[in-house]
GULUMRO-541268 format. One record per residue (C-alpha): residue in one letter; x negated, z negated, y negated. Coordinates in Angstrom, 1 decimal. Layout:
BEGIN
{A, {X, Z, Y}}
...
END
This chain:
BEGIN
{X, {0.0, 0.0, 0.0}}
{X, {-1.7, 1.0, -3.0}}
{X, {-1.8, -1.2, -6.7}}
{X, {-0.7, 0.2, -9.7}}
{X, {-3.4, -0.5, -12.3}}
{X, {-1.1, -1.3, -15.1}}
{X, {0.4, -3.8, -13.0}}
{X, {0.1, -7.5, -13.5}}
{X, {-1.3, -7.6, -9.8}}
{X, {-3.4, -4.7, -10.9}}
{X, {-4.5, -5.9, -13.6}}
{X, {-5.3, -9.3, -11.6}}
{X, {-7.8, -7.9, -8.9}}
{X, {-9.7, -5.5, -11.4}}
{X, {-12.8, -6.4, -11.7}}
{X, {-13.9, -7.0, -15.1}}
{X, {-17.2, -8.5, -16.8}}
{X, {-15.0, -12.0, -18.2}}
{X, {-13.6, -12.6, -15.3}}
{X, {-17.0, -12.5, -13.3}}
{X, {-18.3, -14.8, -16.1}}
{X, {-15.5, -17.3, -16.6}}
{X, {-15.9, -17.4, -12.1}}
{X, {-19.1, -18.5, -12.6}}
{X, {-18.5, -20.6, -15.2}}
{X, {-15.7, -22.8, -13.6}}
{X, {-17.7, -23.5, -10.7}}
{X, {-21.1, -24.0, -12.0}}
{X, {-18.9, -26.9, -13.9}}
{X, {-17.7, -27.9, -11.0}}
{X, {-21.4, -27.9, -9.0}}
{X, {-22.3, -29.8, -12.5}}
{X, {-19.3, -32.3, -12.7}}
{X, {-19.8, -32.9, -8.3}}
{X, {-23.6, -33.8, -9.0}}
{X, {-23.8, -35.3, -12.6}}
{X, {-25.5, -39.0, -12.6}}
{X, {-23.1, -41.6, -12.0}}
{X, {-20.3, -39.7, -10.6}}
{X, {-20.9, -39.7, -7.2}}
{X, {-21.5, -43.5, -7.5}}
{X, {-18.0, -43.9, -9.7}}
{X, {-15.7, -41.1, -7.9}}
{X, {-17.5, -41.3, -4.5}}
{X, {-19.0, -38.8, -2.1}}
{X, {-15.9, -37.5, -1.0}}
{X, {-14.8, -36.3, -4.7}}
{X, {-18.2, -35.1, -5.4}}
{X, {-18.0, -32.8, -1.9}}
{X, {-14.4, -31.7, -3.1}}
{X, {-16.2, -30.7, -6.4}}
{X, {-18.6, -28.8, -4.5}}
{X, {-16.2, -27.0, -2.3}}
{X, {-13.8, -25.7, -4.9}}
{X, {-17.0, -24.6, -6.9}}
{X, {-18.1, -22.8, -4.4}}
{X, {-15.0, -20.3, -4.2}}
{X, {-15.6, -19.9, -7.5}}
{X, {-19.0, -18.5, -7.0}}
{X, {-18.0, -16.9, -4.6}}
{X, {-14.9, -15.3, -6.3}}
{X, {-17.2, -14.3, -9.3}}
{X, {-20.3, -12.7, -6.8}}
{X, {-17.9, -10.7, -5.3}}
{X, {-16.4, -9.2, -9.1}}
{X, {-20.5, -8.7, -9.8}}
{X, {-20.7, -6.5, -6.6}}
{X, {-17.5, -4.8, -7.7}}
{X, {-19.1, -4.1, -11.1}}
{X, {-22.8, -3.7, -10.1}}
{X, {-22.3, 0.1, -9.0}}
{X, {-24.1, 2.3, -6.5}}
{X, {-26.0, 0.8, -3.8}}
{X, {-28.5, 3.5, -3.6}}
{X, {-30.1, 5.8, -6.7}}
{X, {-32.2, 9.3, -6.0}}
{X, {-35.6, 9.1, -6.7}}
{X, {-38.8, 11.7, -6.6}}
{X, {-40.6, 9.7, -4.1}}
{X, {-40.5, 8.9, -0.9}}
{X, {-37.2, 9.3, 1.1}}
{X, {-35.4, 10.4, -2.2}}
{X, {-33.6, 7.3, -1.9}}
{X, {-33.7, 3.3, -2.9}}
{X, {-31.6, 0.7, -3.3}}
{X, {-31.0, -0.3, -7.1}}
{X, {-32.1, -3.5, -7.7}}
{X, {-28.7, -4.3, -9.8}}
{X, {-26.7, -3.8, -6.4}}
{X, {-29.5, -5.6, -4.5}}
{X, {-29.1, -8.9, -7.1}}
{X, {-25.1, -8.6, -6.4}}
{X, {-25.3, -8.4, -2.9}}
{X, {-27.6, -11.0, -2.2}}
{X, {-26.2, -13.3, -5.0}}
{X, {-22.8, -12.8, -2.6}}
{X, {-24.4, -13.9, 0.4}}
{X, {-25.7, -17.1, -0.8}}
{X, {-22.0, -18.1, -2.2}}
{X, {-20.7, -17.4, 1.3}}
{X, {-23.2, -19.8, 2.5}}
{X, {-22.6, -22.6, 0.0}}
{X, {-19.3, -22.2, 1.1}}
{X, {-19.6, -22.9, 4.9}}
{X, {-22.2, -25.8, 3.5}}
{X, {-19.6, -27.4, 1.3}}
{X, {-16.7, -26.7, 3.4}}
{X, {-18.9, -28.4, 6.5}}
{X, {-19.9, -31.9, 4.5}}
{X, {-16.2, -32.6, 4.1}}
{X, {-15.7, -33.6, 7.3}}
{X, {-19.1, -33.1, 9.1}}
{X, {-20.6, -36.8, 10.2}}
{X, {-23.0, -36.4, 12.6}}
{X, {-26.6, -36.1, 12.0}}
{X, {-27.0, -32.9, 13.8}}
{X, {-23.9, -31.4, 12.3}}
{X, {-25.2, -32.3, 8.6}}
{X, {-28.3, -30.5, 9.5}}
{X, {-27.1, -27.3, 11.0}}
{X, {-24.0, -26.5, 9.0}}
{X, {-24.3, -28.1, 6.0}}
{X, {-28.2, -28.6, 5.0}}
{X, {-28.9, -25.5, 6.6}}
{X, {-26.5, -23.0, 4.9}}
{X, {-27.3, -25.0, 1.8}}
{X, {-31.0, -24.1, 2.3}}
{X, {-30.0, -20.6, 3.4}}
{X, {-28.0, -19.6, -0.1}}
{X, {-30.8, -21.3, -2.2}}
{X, {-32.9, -18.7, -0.7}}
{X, {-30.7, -15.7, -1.2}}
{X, {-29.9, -17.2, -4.8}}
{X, {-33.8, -17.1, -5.6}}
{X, {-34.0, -13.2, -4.1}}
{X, {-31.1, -12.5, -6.3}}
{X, {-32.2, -13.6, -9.5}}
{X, {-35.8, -12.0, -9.2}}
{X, {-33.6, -8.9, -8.2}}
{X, {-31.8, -9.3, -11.8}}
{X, {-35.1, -9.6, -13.3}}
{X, {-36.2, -6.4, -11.6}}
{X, {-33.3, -4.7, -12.8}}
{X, {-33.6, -5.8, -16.5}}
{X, {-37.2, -4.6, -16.7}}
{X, {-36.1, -1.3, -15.2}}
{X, {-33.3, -1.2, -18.0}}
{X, {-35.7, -2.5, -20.8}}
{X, {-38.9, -1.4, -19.8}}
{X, {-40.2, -4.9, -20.8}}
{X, {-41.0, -7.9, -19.2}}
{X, {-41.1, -9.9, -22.6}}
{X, {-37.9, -9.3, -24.3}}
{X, {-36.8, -12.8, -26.3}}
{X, {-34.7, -10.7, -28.4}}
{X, {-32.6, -9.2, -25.7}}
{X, {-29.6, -11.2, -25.3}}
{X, {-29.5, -9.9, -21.4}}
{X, {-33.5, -11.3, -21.1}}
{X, {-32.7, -14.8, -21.7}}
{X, {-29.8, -14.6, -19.1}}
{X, {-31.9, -13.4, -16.4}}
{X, {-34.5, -16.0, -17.6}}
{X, {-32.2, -18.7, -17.5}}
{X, {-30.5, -17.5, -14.2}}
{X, {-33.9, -17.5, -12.5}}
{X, {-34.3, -21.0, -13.8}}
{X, {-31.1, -22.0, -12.5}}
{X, {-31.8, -19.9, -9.2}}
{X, {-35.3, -22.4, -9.0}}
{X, {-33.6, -25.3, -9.7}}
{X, {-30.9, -25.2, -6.7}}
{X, {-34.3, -24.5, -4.5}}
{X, {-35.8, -27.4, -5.3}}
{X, {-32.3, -29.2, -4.7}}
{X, {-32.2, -27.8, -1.0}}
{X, {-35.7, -29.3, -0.5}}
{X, {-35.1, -32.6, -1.7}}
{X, {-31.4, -32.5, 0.9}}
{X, {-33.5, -31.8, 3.8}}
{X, {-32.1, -34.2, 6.4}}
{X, {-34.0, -35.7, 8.8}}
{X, {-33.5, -36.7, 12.7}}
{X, {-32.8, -40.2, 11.5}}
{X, {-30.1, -38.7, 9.2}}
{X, {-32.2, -39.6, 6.0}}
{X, {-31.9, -37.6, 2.7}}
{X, {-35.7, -36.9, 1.5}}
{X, {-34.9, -37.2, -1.9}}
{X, {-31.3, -37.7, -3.2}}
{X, {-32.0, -37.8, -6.5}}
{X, {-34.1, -34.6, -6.7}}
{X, {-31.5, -32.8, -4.7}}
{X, {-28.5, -34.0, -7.3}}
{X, {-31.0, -33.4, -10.2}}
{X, {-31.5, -29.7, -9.0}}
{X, {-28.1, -29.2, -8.4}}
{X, {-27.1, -30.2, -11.8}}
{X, {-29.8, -28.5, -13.8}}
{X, {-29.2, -25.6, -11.6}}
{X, {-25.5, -25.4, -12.4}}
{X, {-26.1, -26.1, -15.8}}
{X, {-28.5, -23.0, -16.0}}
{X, {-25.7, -20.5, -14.9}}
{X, {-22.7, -21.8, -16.8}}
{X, {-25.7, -21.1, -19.8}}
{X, {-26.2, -18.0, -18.5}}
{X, {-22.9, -16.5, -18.1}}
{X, {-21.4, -18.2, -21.3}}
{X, {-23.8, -16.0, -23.3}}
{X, {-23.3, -13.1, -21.0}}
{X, {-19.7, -13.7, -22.0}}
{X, {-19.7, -14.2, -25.5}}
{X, {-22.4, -11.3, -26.7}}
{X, {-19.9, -9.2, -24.6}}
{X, {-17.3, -10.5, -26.9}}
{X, {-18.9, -10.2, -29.7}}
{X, {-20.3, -6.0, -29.3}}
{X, {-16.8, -5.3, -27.5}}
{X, {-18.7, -3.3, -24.8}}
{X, {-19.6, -3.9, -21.2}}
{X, {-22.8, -5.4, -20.2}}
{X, {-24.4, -3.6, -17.1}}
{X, {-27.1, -6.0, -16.3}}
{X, {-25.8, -8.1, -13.2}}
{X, {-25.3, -12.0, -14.6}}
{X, {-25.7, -14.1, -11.4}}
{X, {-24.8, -17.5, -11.0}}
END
């Protein structure tokens, strides 16, 4: 059954720059409000994990509009095969991985309880996402230097949101290293992994509310993927 685009439910599933921002926004808030010092102590674990897990269908929501938008997968070229994969595509598609991944980690630490269950489906996928987060925001750095031609741009609005992004995309790393759980079902570092998380969250809502408003403010699409 096919969607007339002038339709409200049209208009709904079309993918469009603000929506893929304002995704990203809501649940790096969420990831920000579920690991913000004090509030798992005040709320409790359970509510920060419910944070967590609504966040992450945000992300995941929002990864899957940045596909929608981030084109062809593949771009002829005069070398080799004739063929590569565009590095805006590659960003998207590896950004959408990692949500999927935070969201059978956050889904799992609702009700998972044993130590081996914590480590394989919720550390694990945790771990897992950071990493495709990390390949995703050097892939949006790739693709702004092929759009820019410059590594140093601190006047391009676009730079400091891949800039911040990779920060962000750093930040969750370090998280998943200090979650690592061990046999005795020990948390190496709870802090660090709460501090990543929030400074990590607090780098992508940065990055997609200037995405957002520079889009705003020119009234024209921006073609550099934002990532969360």
């Amino acid at each position: 059954m096919s969607v007339a685009r002038g339709s409200f439910v049209g208009r709904l599933l079309m993918p469009t720059l603000a929506k893929q921002c304002i995704g990203f926004m809501i649940g790096s808030f969420l990831f920000a409000l579920g690991s913000a010092p004090g509030f798992g102590t005040w709320a409790g674990a359970t509510a920060s994990n419910v944070s967590y897990f609504i966040g992450a269908w945000f992300f995941t929501a929002a990864g899957l509009v940045q596909l929608a938008l981030s084109g062809a997968m593949t771009t002829k070229v005069s070398y080799g095969s004739g063929t590569m994969f565009r590095a805006e595509w590659l960003a998207a598609s590896t950004q959408s991985v990692g949500t999927v991944l935070f969201n059978v980690s956050t889904t799992a630490a609702l009700y998972i309880k044993s130590v081996h269950g914590t480590q394989q489906l919720v550390w694990n996928p945790d771990a897992g996402g950071s990493v495709f987060f990390l390949v995703s925001g050097w892939f949006v750095l790739v693709a702004l230097k092929h759009t820019d031609g410059r590594v140093w741009a601190p006047r391009s609005s676009d730079w400091w949101c891949g800039q911040i992004n990779m920060l962000g995309c750093i930040a969750f790393g370090v998280s998943a290293v200090g979650g690592f759980v061990s046999r005795t079902g020990n948390t190496v570092d709870a802090v660090l992994a709460n501090t990543g998380t929030f400074i990590g969250a607090l780098c992508f809502f940065s990055a997609s509310f200037i995405a957002l408003v520079v889009a705003k403010r020119d009234a024209r699409p921006v073609t550099a993927p934002v990532t969360a």
